[in-house]
C-alpha positions in Angstrom: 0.0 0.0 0.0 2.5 2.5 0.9 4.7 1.9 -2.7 1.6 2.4 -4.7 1.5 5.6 -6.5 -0.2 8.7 -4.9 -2.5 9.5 -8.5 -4.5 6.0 -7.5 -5.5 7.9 -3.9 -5.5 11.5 -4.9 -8.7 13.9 -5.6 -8.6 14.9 -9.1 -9.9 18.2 -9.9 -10.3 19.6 -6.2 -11.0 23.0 -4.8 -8.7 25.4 -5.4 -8.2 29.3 -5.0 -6.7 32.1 -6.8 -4.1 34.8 -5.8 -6.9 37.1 -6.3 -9.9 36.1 -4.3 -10.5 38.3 -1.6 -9.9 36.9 1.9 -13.6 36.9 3.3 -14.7 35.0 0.5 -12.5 32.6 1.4 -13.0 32.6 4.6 -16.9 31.9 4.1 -16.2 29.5 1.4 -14.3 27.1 3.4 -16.4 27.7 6.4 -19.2 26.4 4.3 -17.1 23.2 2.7 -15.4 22.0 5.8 -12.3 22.7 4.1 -9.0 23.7 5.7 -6.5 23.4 2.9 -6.8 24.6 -0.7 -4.4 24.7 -3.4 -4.2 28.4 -5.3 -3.9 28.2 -8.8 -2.8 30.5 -11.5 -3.5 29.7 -14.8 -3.4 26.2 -14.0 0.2 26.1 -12.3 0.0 25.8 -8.4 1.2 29.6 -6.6 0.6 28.2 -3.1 -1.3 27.0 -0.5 -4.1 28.7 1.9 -4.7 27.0 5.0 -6.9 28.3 7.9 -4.1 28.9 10.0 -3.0 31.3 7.4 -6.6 32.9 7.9 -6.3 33.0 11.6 -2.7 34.5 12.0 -4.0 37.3 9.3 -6.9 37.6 11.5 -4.5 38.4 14.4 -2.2 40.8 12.9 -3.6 43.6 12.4 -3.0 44.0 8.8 -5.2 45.2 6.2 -4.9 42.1 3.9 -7.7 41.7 1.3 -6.7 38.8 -1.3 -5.2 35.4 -0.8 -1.7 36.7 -2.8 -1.1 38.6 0.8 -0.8 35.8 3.4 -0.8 31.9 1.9 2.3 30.1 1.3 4.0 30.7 -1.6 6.5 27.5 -1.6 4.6 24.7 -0.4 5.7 20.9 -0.1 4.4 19.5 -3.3 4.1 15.4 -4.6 4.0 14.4 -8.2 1.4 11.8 -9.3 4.0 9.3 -9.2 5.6 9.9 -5.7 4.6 6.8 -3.3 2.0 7.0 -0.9 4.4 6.2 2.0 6.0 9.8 1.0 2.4 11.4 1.9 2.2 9.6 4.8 5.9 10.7 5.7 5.2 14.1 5.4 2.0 14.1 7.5 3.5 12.7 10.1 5.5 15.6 10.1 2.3 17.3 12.2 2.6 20.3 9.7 0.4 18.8 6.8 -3.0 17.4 6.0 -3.7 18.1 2.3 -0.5 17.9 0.0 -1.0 19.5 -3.7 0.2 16.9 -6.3 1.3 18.6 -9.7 3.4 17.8 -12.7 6.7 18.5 -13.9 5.0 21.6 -15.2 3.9 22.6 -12.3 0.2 22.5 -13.3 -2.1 21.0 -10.3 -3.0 17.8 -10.9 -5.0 16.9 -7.4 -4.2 16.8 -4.0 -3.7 14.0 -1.6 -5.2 14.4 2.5 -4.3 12.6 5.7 -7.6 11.1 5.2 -7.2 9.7 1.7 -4.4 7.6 3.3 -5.8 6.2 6.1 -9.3 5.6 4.1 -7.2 3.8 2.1 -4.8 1.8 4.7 -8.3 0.8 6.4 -10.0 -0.3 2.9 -7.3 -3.0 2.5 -7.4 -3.9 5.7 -10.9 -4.1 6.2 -12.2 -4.5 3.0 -16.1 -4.6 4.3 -16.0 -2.0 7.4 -18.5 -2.6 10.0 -18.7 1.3 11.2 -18.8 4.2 8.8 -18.8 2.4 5.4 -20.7 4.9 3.6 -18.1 7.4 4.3 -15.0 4.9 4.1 -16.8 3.1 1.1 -17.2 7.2 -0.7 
């Protein structure tokens, strides 16, 4: 499981920002999706990453931020489609991570891979018929 490729786990096509979104509508959009990662994309090729703790340390600083370009991370760990999922799982243990952009040589984003998608997978092959919570392991 952890030597297979992180494209068979990854979310194609996920949610993603752009430099220029304004920072409240951010704010309510993930609010409203549960989300607490996004990838921001310009012109296809990942820019960074916006997290909520990016939100919340804007929120405390007293700045005047208004788009997205002002406070995500502008270098963010990235995985290719072809980097294992033991990597991913590596890199979340780190404590620092739970949604990894994956992207291709050309730095266009090609899905990202969470914390979750790893462990729903570990636990699929393990227990291939879960007795709790199948409709959300079985998704």
């Amino acid at each position: 499981m952890m030597n297979e490729q992180v494209r068979k786990i990854m979310t194609t096509n996920p949610k993603v920002a752009s430099p220029e979104q304004k920072i409240d509508d951010i704010v309510q959009y993930m609010e409203q999706n549960q989300i607490n990662q996004m990838p921001v994309v310009d012109a296809g090729k990942l820019v960074g990453m916006i997290t909520t703790h990016d939100l919340w340390k804007n929120s405390r600083s007293g700045k005047d931020c208004k788009n997205i370009s002002e406070i995500m991370s502008t270098n963010p760990i990235r995985l290719t489609p072809l980097d294992k999922v033991g990597t991913a799982a590596e890199l979340f243990m780190d404590k620092r991570f739970k949604t990894l952009p994956v992207v291709n040589l050309r730095n266009e984003l090609k899905g990202v891979v969470t914390s979750f998608d790893v462990l729903k997978q570990v636990l699929k092959e393990e227990y291939p018929t879960p007795i709790l919570y199948s409709d959300v392991i079985n998704a």
